[in-house]
C-alpha positions as CSV (number, residue, x, y, z in Angstrom):
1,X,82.9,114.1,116.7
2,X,81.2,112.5,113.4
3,X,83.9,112.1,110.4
4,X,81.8,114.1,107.3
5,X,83.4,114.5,103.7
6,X,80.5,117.0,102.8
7,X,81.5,118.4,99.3
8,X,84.3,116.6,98.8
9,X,85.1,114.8,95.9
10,X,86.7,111.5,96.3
11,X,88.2,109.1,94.0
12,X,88.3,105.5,95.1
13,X,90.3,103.0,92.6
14,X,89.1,99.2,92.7
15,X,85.9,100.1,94.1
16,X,84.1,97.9,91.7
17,X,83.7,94.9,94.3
18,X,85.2,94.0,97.6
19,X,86.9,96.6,100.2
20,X,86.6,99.8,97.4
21,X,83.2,98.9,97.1
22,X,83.0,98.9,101.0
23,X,85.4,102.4,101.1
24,X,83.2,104.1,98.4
25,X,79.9,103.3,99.8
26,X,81.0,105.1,103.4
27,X,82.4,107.8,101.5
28,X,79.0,108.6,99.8
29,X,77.3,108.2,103.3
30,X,79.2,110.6,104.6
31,X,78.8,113.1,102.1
32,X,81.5,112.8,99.4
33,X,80.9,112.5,95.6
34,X,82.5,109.7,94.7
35,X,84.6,108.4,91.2
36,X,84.0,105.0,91.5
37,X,86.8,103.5,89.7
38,X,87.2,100.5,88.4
39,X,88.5,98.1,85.3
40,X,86.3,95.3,85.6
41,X,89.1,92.5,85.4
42,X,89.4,89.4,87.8
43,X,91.3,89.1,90.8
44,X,94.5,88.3,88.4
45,X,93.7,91.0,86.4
46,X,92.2,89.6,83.2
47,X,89.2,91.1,81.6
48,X,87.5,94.0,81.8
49,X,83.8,95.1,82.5
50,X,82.1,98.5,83.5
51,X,79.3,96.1,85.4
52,X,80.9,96.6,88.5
53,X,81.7,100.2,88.8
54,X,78.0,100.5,87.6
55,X,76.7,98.6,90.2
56,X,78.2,100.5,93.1
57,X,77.2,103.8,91.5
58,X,74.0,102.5,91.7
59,X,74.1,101.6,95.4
60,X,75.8,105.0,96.1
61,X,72.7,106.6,94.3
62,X,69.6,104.4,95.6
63,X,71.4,105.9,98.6
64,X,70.8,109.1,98.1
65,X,74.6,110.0,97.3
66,X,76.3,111.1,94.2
67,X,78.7,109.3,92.2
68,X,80.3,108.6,88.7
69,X,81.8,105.1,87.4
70,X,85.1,105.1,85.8
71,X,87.3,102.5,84.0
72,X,90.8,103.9,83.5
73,X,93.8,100.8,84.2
74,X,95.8,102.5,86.8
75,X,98.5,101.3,85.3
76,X,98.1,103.8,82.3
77,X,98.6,107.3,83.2
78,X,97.2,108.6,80.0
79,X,93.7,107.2,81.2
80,X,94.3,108.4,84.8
81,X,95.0,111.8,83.7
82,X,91.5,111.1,81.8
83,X,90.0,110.1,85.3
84,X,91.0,113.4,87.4
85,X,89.8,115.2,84.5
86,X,86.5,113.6,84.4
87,X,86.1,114.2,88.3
88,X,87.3,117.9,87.8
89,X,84.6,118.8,84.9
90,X,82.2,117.2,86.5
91,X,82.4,118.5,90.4
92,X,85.4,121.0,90.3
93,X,88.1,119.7,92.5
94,X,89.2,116.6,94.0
95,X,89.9,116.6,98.1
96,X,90.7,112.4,98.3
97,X,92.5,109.6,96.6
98,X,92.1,106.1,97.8
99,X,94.9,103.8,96.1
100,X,92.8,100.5,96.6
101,X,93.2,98.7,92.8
102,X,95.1,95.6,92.9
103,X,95.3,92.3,91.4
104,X,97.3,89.1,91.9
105,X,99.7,86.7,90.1
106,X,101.1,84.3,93.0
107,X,103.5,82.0,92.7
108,X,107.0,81.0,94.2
109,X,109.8,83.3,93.4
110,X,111.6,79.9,91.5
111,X,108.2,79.4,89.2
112,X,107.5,83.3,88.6
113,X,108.0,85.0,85.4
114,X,109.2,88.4,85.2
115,X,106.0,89.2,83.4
116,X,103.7,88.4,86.5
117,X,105.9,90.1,88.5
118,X,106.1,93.8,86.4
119,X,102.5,93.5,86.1
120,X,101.5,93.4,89.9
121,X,104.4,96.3,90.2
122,X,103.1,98.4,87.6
123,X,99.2,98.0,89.2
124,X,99.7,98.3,92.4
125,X,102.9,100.5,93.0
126,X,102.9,102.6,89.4
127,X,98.8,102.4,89.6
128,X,99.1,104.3,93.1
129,X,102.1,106.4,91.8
130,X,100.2,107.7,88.3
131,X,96.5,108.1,90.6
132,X,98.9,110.6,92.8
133,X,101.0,111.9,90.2
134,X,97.7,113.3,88.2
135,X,96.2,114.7,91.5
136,X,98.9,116.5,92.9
137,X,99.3,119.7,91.8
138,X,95.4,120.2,91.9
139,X,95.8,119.3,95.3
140,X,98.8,121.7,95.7
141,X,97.0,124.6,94.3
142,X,93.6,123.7,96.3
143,X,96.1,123.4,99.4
144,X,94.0,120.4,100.4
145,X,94.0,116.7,99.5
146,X,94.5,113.6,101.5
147,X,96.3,110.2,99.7
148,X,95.7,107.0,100.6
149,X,97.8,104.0,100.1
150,X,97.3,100.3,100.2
151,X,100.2,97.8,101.7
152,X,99.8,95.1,103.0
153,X,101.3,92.9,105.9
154,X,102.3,90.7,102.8
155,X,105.1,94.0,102.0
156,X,105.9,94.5,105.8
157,X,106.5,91.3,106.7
158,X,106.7,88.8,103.8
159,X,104.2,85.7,102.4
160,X,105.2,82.6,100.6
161,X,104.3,83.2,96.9
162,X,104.3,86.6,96.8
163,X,107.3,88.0,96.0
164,X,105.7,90.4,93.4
165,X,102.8,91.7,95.6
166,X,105.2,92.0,98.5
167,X,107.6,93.9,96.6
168,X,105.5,96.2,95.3
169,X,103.3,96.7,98.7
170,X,106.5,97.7,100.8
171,X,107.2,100.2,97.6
172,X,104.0,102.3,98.3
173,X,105.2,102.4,102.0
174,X,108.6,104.6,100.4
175,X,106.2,106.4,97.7
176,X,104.4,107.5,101.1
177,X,107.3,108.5,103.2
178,X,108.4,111.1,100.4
179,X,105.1,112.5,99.2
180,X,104.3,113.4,103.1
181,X,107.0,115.2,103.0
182,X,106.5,116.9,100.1
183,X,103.1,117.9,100.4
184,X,102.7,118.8,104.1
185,X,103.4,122.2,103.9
186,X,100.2,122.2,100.9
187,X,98.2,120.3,103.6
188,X,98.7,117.0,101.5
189,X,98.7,114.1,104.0
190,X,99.3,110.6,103.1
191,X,98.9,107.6,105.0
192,X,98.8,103.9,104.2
193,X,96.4,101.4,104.8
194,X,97.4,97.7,105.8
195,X,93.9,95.8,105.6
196,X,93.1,92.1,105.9
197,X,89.2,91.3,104.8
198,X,87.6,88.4,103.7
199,X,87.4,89.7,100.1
200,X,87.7,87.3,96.8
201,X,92.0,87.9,96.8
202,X,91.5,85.5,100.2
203,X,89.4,83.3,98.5
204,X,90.6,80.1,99.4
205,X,93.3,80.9,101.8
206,X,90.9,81.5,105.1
207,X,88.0,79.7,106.2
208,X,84.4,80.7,106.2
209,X,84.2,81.1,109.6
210,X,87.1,83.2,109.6
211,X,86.0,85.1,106.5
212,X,82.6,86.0,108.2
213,X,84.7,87.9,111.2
214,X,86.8,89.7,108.6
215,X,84.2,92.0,106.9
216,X,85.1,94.8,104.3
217,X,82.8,97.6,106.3
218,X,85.6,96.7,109.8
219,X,88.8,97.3,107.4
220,X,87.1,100.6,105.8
221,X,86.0,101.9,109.4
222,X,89.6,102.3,109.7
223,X,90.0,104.0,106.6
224,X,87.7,106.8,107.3
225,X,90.0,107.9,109.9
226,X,93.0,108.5,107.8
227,X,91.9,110.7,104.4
228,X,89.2,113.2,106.7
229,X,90.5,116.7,107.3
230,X,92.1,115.7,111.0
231,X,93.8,113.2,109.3
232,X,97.2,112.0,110.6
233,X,100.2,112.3,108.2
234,X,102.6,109.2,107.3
235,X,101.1,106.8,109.2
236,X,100.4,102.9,108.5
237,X,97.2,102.1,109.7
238,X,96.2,98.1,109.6
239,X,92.8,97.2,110.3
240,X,91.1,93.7,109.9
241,X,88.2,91.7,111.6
242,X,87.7,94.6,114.0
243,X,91.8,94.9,115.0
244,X,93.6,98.1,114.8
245,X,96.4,98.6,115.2
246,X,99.8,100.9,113.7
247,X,103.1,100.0,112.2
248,X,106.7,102.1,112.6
249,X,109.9,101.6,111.1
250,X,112.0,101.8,114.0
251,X,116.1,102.3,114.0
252,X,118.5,101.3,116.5
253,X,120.6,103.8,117.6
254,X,123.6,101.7,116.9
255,X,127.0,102.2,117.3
256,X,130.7,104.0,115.4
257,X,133.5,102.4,114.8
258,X,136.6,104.4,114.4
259,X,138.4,103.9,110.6
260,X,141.0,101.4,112.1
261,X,138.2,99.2,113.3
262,X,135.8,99.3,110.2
263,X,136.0,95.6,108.9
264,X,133.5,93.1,108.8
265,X,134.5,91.4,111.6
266,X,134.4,94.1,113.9
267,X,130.8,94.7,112.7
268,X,129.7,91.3,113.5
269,X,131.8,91.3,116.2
270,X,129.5,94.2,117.5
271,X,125.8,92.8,116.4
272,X,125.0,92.5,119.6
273,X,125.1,96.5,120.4
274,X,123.9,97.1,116.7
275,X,120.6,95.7,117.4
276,X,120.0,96.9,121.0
277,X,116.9,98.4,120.7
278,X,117.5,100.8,123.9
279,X,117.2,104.3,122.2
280,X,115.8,103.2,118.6
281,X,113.6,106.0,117.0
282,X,111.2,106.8,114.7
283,X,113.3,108.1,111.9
284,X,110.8,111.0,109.4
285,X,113.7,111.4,106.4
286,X,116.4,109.7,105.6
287,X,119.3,112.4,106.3
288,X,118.5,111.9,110.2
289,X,119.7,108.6,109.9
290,X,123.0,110.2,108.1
291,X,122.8,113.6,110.4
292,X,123.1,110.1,113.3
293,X,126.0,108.6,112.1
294,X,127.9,111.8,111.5
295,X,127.4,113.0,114.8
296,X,128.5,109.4,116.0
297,X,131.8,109.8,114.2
298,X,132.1,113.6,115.3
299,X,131.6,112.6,119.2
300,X,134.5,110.4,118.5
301,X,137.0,112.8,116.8
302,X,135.9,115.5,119.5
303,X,137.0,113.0,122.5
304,X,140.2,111.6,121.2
């Protein structure tokens, strides 16, 4: 089977350099009309230039595809809302949103000011909230759409310096959870993408060597599978340097203490059991993890 997006509009944010240059591009060879946006700042976000976007328009064209630049900030809904709009007048509809902008201000939590941390929030968690936000209720009434989110192993796991990113990378993970929810019955999936690729935000940090393995088109292969029509819903997908592979938020099924036992102590006392991972799950909202507990403390009370 050959993934196709024929006459489907996508909207790729970012996709001015680096892996939304690489998303957009296979999106437009596979038939989708592409927004190609893009604000034309550097990696930390300073600046601003519509050379980029251009540029890729122009590669999607020569081609033979279709596609429009755009330079909305994310991080400002009114120009968002501007975006969709522009998309919608211009082809009808739009069937994808790739949540791809981003931008960078590292440092160590101690050395961080609160400014560089908002601003990385408000790009890449209320940049991916306001892209979704001004789609959704076309997508509701088309009864189509597929969302794409960008995390990071930085949010799922943690990276010296990058408290900010990290926060904000594990937030789009919870923005998922609930929007899948929320828009399955329109036939709204969202999924997240965790990708590593030798792109200027690793400039630096990996060799050349290592940058050469990690290419943009390997990370974006992976992203075709997860915003086409069979698309799986709420599922974190991380690709990079040809790897695949998926991350789950497991729980351990844990244990009850009765109300004379509940103290700290008798919680620590029983880490062991808490953390036996016989009988975790997969959990897909977060009243089954209350529905468990209850049902914990109900087996007891039925037993006594």
């Amino acid at each position: 089977m050959t993934i196709r997006y024929d006459g489907q509009i996508a909207i790729v944010t970012g996709s001015g350099n680096g892996l939304g240059r690489s998303h957009a591009l296979a999106l437009a060879a596979r038939g989708a009309k592409v927004v190609v946006n893009d604000l034309g700042g550097n990696v930390n976000g300073v600046g601003g230039s519509s050379d980029a976007a251009m540029e890729t328009v122009a590669m999607i064209e020569a081609a033979g595809g279709e596609a429009i630049a755009n330079g909305a900030n994310v991080a400002k809904m009114d120009e968002v809302e501007a975006m969709v709009a522009q998309a919608v007048a211009k082809w009808g509809r739009v069937d994808i949103l790739v949540n791809n902008a981003g931008i960078l201000r590292d440092k160590s939590f101690a050395k961080m000011g609160m400014d560089d941390f908002q601003l990385v929030v408000d790009v890449h968690l209320m940049g991916s909230a306001n892209c979704s936000k001004a789609v959704w209720e076309l997508m509701r009434e088309q009864g189509y759409g597929r969302i794409v989110m960008t995390t990071s192993s930085s949010g799922m796991y943690g990276n010296f310096g990058q408290a900010n990113y990290g926060a904000a990378k594990m937030a789009v993970v919870g923005l998922m959870n609930t929007l899948c929810i929320e828009g399955e019955k329109y036939n709204i999936k969202v999924n997240c993408l965790s990708p590593t690729a030798g792109t200027r935000m690793l400039e630096g940090l990996v060799t050349d060597e290592q940058s050469d393995i990690m290419t943009v088109e390997a990370v974006t292969a992976g992203l075709l599978t997860i915003c086409d029509e069979a698309a799986p819903n709420r599922s974190i997908l991380c690709a990079g340097a040809g790897g695949y592979a998926r991350t789950h938020i497991y729980e351990t099924d844990g244990i009850y203490l009765p109300p004379d036992q509940q103290t700290p102590e008798n919680v620590r006392g029983q880490i062991d059991a808490i953390e036996n991972p016989e009988g975790q799950q997969m959990l897909v909202g977060g009243f089954q993890q209350t529905n468990k507990f209850v049902a914990k403390a109900a087996a007891y009370l039925t037993d006594k």
